[in-house]
N, C-alpha and C positions, 0 to 999 in steps of 0.2 A: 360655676364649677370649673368651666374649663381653665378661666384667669386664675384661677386660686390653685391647681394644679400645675400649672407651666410656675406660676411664681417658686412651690413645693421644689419642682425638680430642679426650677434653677440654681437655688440654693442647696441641692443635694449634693452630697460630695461622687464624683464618677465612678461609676459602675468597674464593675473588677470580673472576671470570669471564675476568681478562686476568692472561697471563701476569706475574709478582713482578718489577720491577726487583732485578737481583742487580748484587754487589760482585764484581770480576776481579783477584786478581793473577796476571801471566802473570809466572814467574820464567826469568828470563834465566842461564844458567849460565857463566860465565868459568872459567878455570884457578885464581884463588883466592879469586872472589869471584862474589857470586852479585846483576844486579841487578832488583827486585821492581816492574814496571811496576803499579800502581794503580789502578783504578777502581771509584768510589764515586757509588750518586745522590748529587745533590745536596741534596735532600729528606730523605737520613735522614741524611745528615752535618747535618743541621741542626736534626733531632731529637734527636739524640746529641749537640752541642756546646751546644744551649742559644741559639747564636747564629743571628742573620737571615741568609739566603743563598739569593739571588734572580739574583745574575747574578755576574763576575766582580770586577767593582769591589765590593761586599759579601767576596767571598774575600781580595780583595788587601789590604783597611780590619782585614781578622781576621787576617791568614796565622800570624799568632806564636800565637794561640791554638789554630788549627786544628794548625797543626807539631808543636805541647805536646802535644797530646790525640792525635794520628797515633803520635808518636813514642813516646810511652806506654805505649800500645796496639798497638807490633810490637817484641814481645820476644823474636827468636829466639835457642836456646839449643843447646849441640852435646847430643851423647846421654849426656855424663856432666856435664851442668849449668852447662857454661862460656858466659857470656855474648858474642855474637856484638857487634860495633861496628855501629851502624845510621849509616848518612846518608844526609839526606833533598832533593828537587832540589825543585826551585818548583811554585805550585797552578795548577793551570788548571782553565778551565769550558769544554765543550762540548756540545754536543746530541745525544744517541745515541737508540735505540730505535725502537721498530718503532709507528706510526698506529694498527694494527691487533689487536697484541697487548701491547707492554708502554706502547706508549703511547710520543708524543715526551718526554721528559725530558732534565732536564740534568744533567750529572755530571761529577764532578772526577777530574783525573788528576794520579798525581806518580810519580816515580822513585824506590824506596830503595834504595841499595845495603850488601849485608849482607856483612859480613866478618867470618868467621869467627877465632878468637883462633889462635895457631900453632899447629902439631902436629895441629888438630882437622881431620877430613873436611867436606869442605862438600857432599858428597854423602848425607849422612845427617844429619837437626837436626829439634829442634820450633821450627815455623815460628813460635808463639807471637803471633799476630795476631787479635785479636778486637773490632777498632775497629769502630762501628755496631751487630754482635751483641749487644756487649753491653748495648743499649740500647733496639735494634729487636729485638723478642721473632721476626717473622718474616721476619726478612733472612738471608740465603746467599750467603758467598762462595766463589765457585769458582776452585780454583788449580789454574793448568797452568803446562808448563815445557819449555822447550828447551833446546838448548846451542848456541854460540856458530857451532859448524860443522855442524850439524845441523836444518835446518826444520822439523822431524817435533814435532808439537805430544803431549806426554803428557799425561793425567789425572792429577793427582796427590790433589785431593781436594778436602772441601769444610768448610766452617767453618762453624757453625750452633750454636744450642741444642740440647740435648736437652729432647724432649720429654717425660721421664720425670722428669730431674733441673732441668729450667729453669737448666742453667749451660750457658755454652759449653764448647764438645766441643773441646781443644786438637788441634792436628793434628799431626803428625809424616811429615815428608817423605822419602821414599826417593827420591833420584832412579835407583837402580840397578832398581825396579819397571819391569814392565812392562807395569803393566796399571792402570787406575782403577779399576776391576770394581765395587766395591762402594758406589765417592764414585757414580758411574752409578747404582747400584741406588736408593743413597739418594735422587736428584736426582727418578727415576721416580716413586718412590712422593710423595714431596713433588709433583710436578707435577698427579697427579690427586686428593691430598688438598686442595689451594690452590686445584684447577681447576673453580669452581661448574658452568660448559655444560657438561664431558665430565663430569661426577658427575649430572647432572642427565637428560643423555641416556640414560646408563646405567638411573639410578632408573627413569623413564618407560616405558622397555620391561620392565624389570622389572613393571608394573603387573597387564597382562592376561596376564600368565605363567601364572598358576594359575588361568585359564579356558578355557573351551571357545568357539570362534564357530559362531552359528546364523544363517547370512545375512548381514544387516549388524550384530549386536547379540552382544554379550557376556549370553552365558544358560545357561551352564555351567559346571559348576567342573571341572577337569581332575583323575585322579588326582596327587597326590604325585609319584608315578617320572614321570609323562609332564611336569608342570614343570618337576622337575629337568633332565630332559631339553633339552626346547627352551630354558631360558635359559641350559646348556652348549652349544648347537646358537648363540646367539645371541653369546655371548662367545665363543666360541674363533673364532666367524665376524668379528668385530667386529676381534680380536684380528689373524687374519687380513690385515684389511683396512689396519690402520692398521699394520702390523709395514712392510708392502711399501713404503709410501710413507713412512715414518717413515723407513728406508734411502735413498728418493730423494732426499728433500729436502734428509737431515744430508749426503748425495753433493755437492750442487751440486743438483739438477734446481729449474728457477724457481716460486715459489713465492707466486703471486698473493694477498698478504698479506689484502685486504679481500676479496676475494674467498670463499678459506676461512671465514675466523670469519663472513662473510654464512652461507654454507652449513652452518658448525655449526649459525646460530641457527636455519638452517629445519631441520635433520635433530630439532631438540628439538622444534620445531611439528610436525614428522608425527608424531613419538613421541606424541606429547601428545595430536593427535585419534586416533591407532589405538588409545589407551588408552580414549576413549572409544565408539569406533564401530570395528568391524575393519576396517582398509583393507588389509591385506597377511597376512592372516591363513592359517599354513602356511606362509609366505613372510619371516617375521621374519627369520630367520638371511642371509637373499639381501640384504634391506635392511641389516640392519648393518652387512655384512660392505662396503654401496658408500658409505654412511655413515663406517665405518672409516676407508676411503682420505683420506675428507675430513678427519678426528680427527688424522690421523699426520702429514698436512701440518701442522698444527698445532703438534704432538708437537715435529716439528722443525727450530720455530724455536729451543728450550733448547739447541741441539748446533750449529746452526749456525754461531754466535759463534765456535765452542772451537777451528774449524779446523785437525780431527784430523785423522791420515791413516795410513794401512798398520794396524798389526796395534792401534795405538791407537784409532781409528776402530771396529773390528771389536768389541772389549772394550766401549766405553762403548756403543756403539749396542745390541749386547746385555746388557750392566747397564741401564742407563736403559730397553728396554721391556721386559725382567723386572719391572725395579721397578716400572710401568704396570699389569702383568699380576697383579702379587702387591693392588697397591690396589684392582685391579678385584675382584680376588676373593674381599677383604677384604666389599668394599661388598655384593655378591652375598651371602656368607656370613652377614653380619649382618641382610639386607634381608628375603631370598624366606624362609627359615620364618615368620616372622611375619603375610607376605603371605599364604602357604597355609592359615595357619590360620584369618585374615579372611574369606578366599574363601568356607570351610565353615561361616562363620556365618552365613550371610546377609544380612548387613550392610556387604556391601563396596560395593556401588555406590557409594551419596553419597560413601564417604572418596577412592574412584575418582576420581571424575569431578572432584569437589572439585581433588584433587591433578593432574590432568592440566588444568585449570581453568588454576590458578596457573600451572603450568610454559609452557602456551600464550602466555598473557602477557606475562613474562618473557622467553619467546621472542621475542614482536613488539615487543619493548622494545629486548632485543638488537638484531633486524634492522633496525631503525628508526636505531639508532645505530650501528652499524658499516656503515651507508648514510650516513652523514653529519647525522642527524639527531638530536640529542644529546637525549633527553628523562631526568626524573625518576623512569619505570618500569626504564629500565636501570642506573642509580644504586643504587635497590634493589637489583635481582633482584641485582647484582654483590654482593650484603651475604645474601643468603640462605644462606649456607655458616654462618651462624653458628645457623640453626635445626638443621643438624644432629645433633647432639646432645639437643635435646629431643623433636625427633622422634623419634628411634630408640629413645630412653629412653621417652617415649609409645605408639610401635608394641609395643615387645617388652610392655610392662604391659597391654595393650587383651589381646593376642595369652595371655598369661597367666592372666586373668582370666577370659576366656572355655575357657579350656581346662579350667579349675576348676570354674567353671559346669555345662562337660559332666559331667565328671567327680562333680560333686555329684550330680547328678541321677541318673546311673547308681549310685550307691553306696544315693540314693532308691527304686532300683526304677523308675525312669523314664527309661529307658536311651534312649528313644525309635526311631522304627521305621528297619528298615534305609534307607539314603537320606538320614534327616531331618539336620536340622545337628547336634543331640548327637551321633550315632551318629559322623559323618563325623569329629566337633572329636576325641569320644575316639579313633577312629582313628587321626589325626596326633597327639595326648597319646602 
């Protein structure tokens, strides 16, 4: 599990503190045609063409090269390999996005409409679209679909890399589905693999997991079971909190944009001093769980764009925090053995404090800019998704080494007395 997880994130594209501008086709369904509304940043169409593209008069000066490489790049085909007729309507530039999560950007929109050859269903096809993907290693386009007499918004799925194979993942459209279920699951776990603040909040209370509090100070190490314990007490509380308002937000409820990602940056700052001094100690799972509600505000903004509703809505809001639920538990399962076994060496302070150090920072980096005050600390911190991989590759060797250590010493004859940190490390060994 754990080789097949470090392989996962090695191939994951680095984590971002602000939600990923993503690509939308929303498919419009006719009686024999089917047409493919388009939106594209503008930024990674302009990584993927090669060409400058700044404003609309740059699209208009390119529009023939952009239409070639668009049109290139949407090859839908029916289910026994017959080539669908594309046409394509004119480029526009607009300003979409959120201040606060994906950021203002701009991005282009076009129309294509797909017609199917005779005889073929236009309700069953590989949508064959892979423009930007295949260029931008961490872009995702999300396709939904209605029909012409019908408002009712479907998941249909999503277009991306694989991170296993590094080729794009063709999709194939059932409009007769009734559910996105798993394009959702995918989205979730992508959201808090890409997401450096909710990975980082997470890590941080992870910290003094495998301690004991004495007053105001971390001066004990906790058994094994009782760890495990309270940072299932802290995630499923967590869980909890950010599920209920994850449901409010994707509903319609208002959704004070700077306001939340403020409040993420400070729920990372108390994680970060309770790692180093207990400030809520016994009391972890009551904080994450009002922490949570502040996370799932967050959560969804990814679902509020998709403007689902009835039994669609109900599917993706639970794939997408499945998918949430499954990364969190990923990060948990990779993190805290490691951490328990630090604890019983007696050498975890400094890597403690150290690490709730940085995270504090980053935090005040965060809240500094998402107040309006743009600095060079939050620049970073938004780039620190890319340590994780050396990190966890460094934790689990530190965590190995010292278990051998014990483990040497006891095969020495020098098992060491009950209590001591040999005795404890060969324990958890």
């Amino acid at each position: 599990m754990l080789a097949g997880a470090i392989v996962w994130l090695a191939l994951a594209p680095a984590a971002s503190a602000h939600v990923v501008p993503t690509s939308s086709i929303q498919l419009l369904v006719h009686e024999d045609e089917i047409d493919a509304a388009v939106a594209i940043p503008l930024s990674d169409l302009q990584d993927s063409t090669g060409t400058t593209l700044e404003s609309q008069a740059d699209v208009d000066a390119q529009s023939e090269q952009l239409q070639q490489y668009l049109l290139a790049h949407f090859t839908p085909t029916s289910d026994d390999g017959q080539a669908w007729d594309v046409g394509m309507g004119s480029l526009t530039v607009s300003t979409t996005g959120n201040k606060a999560t994906t950021g203002l950007y701009e991005q282009v929109q076009t129309t294509f409409t797909l017609t199917p050859p005779a005889g073929s269903e236009h309700e069953s096809f590989n949508l064959g679209y892979d423009a930007v993907v295949d260029r931008v290693a961490t872009h995702t386009v999300i396709v939904t679909a209605r029909t012409e007499n019908d408002d009712s918004v479907r998941t249909v799925g999503t277009v991306r890399r694989s991170t296993v194979t590094n080729k794009v993942q063709p999709l194939h459209v059932d409009l007769t589905a009734t559910s996105g279920f798993s394009a959702m699951f995918s989205l979730g776990v992508q959201h808090i693999r890409e997401g450096t603040d909710h990975q980082l909040f997470l890590l941080t209370l992870l910290l003094p997991a495998p301690l004991l509090a004495v007053g105001r100070r971390w001066t004990g190490v906790a058994p094994a079971q009782r760890a495990v314990h309270r940072i299932a007490a802290i995630t499923l509380s967590f869980t909890l909190g950010h599920s209920l308002t994850l449901a409010l937000g994707t509903l319609g409820a208002p959704v004070p944009q700077q306001l939340v990602e403020s409040l993420i940056a400070v729920s990372i700052l108390v994680a970060a001093l309770h790692a180093v001094r207990p400030l809520f100690a016994g009391r972890e799972a009551l904080v994450a769980g009002a922490f949570g509600l502040v996370h799932g505000l967050a959560f969804s903004e990814a679902l509020r764009e998709l403007d689902l509703t009835g039994a669609q809505l109900a599917w993706s809001l639970l794939g997408f925090n499945l998918g949430i639920e499954a990364m969190q538990l990923l990060v948990v399962v990779l993190v805290l053995p490691p951490l328990i076994v630090l604890a019983r060496s007696g050498r975890y302070a400094v890597a403690r404090n150290a690490a709730a150090a940085l995270t504090a920072v980053a935090a005040l980096g965060w809240l500094a800019d998402r107040l309006g005050a743009a600095n060079p600390v939050a620049e970073v911190a938004d780039q620190l998704g890319v340590l994780a991989l050396p990190g966890l590759i460094v934790l689990w060797s530190v965590a190995a080494v010292l278990v051998v250590q014990a483990q040497q010493k006891q095969r020495t004859g020098d098992p060491g007395e009950p209590g001591t940190r040999e005795s404890q490390l060969d324990h958890v060994s």
